[in-house]
C-alpha positions in Angstrom: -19.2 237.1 174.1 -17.1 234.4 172.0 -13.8 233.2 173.0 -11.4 234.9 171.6 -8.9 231.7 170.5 -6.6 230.6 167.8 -7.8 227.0 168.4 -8.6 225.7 165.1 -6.8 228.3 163.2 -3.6 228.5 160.7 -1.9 231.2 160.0 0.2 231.8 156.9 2.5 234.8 157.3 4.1 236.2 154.0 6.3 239.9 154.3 6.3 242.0 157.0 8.1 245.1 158.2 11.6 245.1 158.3 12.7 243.7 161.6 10.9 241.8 164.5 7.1 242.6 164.7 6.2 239.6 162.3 8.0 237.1 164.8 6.9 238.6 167.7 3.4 238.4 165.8 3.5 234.9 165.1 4.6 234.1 168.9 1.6 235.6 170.2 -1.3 234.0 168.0 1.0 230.6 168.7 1.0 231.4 172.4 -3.5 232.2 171.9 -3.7 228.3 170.3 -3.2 228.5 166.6 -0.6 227.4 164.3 1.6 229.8 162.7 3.5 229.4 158.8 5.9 231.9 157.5 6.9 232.4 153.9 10.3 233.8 153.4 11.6 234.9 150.1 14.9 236.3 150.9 17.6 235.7 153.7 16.6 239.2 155.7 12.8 237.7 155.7 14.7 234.6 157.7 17.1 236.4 159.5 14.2 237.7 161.1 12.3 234.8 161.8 13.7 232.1 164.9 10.7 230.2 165.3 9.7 227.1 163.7 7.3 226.7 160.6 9.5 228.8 157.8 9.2 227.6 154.6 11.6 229.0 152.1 10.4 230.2 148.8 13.7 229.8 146.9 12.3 229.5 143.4 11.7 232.6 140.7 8.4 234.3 140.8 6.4 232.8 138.2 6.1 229.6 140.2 4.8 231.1 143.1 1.0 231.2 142.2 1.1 227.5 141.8 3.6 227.3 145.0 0.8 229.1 147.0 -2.5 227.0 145.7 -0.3 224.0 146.8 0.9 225.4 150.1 -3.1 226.9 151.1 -4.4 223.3 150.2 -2.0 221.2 152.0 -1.3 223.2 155.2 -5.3 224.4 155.3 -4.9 227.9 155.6 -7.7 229.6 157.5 -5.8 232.9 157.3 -3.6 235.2 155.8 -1.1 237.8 156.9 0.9 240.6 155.5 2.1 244.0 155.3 0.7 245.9 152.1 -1.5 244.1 149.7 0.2 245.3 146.1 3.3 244.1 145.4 3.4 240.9 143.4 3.6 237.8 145.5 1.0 239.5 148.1 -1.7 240.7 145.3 -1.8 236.8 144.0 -2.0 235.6 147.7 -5.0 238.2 148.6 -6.6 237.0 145.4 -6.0 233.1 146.3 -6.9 233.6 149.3 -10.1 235.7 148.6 -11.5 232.9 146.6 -10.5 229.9 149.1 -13.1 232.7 152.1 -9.8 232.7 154.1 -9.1 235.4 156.3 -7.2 238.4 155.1 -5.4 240.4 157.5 -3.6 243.7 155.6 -1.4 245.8 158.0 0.4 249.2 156.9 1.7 252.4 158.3 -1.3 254.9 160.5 -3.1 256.3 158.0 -3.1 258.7 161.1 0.8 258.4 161.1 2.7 258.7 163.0 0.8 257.3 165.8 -0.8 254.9 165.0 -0.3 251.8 162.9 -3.3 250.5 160.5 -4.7 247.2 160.3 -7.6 246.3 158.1 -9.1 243.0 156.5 -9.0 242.3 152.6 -6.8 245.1 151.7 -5.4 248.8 152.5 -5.2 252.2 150.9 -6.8 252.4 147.4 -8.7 248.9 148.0 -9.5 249.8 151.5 -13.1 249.5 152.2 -13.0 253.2 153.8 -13.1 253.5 149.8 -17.0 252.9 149.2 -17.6 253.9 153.2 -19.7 257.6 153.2 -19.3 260.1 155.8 -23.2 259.0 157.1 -22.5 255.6 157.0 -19.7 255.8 159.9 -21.7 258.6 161.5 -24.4 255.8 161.8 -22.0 253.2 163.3 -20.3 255.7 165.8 -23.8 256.2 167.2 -23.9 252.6 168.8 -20.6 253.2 170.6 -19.5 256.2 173.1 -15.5 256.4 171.5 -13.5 257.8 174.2 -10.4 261.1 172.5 -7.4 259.2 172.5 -4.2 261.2 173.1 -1.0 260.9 170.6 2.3 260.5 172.7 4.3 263.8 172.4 7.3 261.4 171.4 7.6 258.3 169.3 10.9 257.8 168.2 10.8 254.9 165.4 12.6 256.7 162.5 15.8 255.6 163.2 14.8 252.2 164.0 13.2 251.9 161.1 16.0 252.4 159.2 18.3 250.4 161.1 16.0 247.5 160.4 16.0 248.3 156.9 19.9 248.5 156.4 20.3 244.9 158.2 17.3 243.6 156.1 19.6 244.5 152.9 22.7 243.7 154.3 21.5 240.2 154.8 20.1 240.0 151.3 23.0 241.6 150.3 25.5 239.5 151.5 24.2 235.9 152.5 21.1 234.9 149.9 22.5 232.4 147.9 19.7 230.0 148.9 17.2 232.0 147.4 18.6 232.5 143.3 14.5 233.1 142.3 14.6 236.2 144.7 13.7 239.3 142.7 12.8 242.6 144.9 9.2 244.6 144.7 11.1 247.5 143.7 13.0 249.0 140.9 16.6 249.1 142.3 18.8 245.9 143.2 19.3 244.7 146.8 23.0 245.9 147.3 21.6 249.6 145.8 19.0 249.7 148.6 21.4 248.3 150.8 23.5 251.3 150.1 21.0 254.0 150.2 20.1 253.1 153.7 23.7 253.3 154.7 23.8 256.3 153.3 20.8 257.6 154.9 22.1 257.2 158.4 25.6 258.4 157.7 23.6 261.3 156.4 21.4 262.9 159.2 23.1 264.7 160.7 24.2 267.0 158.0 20.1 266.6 156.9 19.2 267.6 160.2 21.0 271.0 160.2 19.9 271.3 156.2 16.2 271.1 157.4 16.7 273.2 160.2 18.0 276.1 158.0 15.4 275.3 155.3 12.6 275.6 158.0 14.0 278.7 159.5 13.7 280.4 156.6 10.6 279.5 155.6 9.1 280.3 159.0 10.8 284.0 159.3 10.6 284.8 156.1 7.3 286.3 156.4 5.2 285.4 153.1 2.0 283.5 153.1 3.1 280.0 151.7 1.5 276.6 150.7 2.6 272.3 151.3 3.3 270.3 148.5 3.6 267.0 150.5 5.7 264.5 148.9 6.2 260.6 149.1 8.1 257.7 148.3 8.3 257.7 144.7 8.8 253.7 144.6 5.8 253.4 148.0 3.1 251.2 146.4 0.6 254.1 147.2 1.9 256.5 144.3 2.6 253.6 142.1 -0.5 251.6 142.6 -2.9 254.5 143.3 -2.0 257.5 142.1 -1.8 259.1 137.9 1.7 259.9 138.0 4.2 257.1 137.0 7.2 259.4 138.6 7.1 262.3 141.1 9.0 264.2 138.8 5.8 264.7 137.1 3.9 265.7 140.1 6.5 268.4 141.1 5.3 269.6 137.5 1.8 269.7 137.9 2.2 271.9 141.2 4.6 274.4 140.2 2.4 275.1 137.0 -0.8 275.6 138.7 1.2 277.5 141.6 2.5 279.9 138.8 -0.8 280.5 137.1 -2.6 280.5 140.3 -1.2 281.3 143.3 -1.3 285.2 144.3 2.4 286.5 143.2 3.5 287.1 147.0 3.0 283.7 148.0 5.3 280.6 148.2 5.3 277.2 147.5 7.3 274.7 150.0 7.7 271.5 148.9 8.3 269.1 152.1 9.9 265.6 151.2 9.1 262.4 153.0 11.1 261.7 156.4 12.7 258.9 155.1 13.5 260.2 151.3 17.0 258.7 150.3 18.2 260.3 147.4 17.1 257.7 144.4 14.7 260.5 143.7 16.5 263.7 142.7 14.0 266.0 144.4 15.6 269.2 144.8 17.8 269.0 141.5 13.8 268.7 139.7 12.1 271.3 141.9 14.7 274.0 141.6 14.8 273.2 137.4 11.0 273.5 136.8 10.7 276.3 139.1 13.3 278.0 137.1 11.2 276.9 134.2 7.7 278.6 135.6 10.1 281.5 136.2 9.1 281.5 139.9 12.4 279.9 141.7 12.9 282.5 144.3 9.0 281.7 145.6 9.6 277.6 145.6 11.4 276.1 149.0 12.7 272.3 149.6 12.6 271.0 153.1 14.2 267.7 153.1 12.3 265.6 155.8 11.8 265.9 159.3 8.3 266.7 161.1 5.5 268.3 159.6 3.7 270.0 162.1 6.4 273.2 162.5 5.5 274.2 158.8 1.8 273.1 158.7 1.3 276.0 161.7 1.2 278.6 159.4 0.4 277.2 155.7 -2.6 277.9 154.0 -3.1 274.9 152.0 -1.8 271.7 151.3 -1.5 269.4 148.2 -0.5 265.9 147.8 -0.9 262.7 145.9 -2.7 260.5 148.4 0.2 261.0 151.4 -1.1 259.9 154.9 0.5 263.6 156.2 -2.7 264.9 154.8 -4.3 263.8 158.1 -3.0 266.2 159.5 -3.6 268.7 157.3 -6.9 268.1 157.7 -7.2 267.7 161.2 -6.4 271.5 161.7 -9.1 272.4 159.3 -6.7 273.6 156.3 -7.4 273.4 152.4 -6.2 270.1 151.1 -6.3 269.0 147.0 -5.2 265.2 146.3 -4.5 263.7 143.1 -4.7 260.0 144.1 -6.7 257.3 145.5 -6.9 258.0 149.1 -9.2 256.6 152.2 -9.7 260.3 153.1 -10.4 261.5 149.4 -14.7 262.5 150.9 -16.2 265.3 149.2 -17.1 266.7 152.3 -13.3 267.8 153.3 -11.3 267.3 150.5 -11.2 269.9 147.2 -12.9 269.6 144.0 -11.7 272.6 142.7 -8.7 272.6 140.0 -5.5 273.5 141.0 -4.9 276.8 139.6 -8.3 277.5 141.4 -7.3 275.8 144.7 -4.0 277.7 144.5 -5.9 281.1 144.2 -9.0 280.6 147.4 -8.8 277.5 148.2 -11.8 275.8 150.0 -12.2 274.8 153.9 -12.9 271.2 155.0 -16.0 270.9 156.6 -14.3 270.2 160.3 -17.2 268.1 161.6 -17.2 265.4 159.2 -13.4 265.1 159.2 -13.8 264.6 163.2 -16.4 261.9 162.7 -14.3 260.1 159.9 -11.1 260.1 162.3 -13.6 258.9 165.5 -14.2 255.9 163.2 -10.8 255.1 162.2 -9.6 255.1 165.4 -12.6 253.1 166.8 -11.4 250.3 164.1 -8.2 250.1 162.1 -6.1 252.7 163.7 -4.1 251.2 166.6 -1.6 252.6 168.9 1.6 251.3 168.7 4.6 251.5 165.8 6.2 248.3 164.0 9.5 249.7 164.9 10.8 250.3 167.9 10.5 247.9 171.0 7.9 250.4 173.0 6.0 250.5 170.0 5.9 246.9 169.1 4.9 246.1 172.7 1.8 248.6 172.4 0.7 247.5 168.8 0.5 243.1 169.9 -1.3 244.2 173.1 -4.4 245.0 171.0 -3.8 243.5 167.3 -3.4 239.9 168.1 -7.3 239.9 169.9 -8.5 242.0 166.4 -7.2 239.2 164.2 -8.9 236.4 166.6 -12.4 237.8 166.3 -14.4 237.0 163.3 -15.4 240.1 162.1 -13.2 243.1 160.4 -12.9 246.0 162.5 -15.1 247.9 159.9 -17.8 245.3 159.7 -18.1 244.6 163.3 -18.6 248.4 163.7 -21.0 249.0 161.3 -23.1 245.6 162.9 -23.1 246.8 166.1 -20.9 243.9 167.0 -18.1 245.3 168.1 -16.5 244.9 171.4 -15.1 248.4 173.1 -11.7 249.2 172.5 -9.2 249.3 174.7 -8.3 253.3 174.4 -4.8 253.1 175.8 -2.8 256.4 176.4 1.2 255.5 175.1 3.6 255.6 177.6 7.2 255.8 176.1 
């Protein structure tokens, strides 16, 4: 077996998650031999970042393509890290990068979230290469390895950290930037208005908490047969960069219309909203108006947040964009239509029937294929760990740092017959 060394290697970091994993990252593969860059854009990227080799990128973004060909050249890059592979200055460096053959490394939330975090090579979500990957192929490449079930922890526990991380990330941009006047954020709303909302979303959960409680409680007792609308992130780069709605607005339409011509008239429609939904959307304001509209409000419910698996018990479908929650619809063998570009979107367990017609006997996943696709994701780009909290950032580096050493992707290395077994590690919290 080869060595598994950063001898000989450089790696360029660019954006990460909010808060410490990217350092703690960078110490690792510098602690395995190689040399570790980080681009920051932003006084939060710094804030998080105490070890030598930042470079600032201080200048407006239409100089950063030629900032980047300069800074691959001189500093010969051999690889390339980040988190998500759409926004702006990330999509030019995967391209630059592509055409240099250096080494992409993509990381982004589980795609079997909550539990696991994803890390793939070349890109993620819609320009994953789970894309073009059919059901037979990973059956074929399971059948050189003997994958051992992994257990999910019963806890976790990286909401709040998350958003903690994301409050002082803003609050540093916020309030101490001045050295970077070019900085311009991947997102619609200004700094100090994200810097707000996440204030505002911890001030805020408790009273959520007992709102979703009393949402669910209803929903559960009320005794009607009901179906999941599973909502997202309007500004998450997976409904703006893979998906056919430019606002979620207009997928709240597209459900309540085929739930109203569709659906059988005793049933309900629950629309559950992302865990960390903070309000820029006004979700509950547009679900209650066009339900008024379909003239079916008193069948349509809003749970803000929370878990999933409480009202997934007893639905009998789901419907979504392209959310990662629909792995767990899945996994328990329910009805799932998507909308969007997803690395689960396989004929064999996701719908092909139109709404109104899902809405009124909707189809079964085929259970056995599902099984085999999740063996393989977890066999390659699904690790244990979160990016979040300490307990989970300590699980995560024990694995990733030896993945991003070896030349293969987790995929191809698979698929070759290549690949060394996996550490299946049951989380202690």
């Amino acid at each position: 077996m080869a060595k598994v060394t950063g001898e000989g290697r450089h790696f360029l970091l660019l954006q990460g998650p909010h808060g410490p994993f990217f350092a703690q990252l960078g110490a690792l593969l510098r602690s395995a031999g190689a040399t570790v860059s980080r681009v920051g854009f932003n006084r939060g990227d710094q804030a998080f970042w105490p070890h030598p080799g930042y470079i600032p990128f201080t200048d407006s973004h239409d100089t950063w393509p030629a900032f980047l060909t300069d800074l691959l050249d001189r500093l010969q890059i051999t690889d390339l890290a980040l988190y998500g592979d759409t926004r702006f200055i990330h999509a030019e460096a995967v391209a630059q990068a592509r055409a240099r053959g250096i080494r992409i490394h993509v990381f982004e939330e589980g795609y079997l979230r909550p539990w696991w975090v994803t890390y793939e090579r070349d890109g993620s979500n819609g320009n994953s290469r789970l894309m073009d990957l059919s059901i037979d192929a990973m059956r074929r490449a399971l059948e050189r390895c003997d994958p051992d079930d992994i257990d999910a922890p019963a806890h976790w526990g990286d909401m709040r950290q998350h958003i903690f991380y994301g409050a002082a990330y803003h609050a540093w941009v916020l309030f101490a930037n001045h050295r970077y006047r070019g900085f311009r954020p991947h997102r619609a709303l200004g700094v100090g208005q994200e810097f707000r909302l996440y204030l505002r979303r911890l001030l805020s959960m408790p009273m959520h908490a007992l709102e979703r409680r009393l949402a669910t409680w209803r929903i559960r007792t009320g005794g009607f047969p009901y179906h999941l609308a599973l909502l997202q992130l309007e500004h998450d780069s997976s409904f703006q960069m893979h998906s056919p709605f430019r606002t979620m607005t207009e997928f709240l339409a597209v459900c309540i219309e085929g739930f109203a011509k569709g659906a059988p008239r005793h049933h309900h429609l629950v629309f559950k909203a992302h865990p960390l939904e903070d309000g820029r959307t006004r979700l509950k304001e547009d679900i209650q108006r066009l339900a008024a509209r379909a003239g079916i409000a008193e069948r349509v419910h809003f749970v803000r947040g929370g878990k999933l698996a409480g009202l997934l018990n007893d639905a009998r479908s789901a419907v979504t964009v392209n959310s990662t929650a629909a792995q767990q619809v899945l996994w328990r063998g329910m009805p799932l239509k998507v909308f969007g570009k997803a690395v689960y979107d396989k004929p064999e367990f996701v719908s092909t029937q139109p709404l109104e017609a899902f809405f009124a006997a909707p189809t079964r996943p085929d259970r056995k294929a599902y099984r085999d696709y999740r063996r393989f994701l977890l066999e390659t780009s699904q690790l244990p760990g979160g990016f979040y909290s300490a307990a989970g950032r300590r699980q995560l580096l024990r694995q990733v740092v030896d993945l991003m050493l070896l030349e293969e992707g987790p995929y191809s290395a698979l698929i070759a017959g290549t690949a060394a077994p996996r550490q299946q590690l049951r989380i202690v919290n």
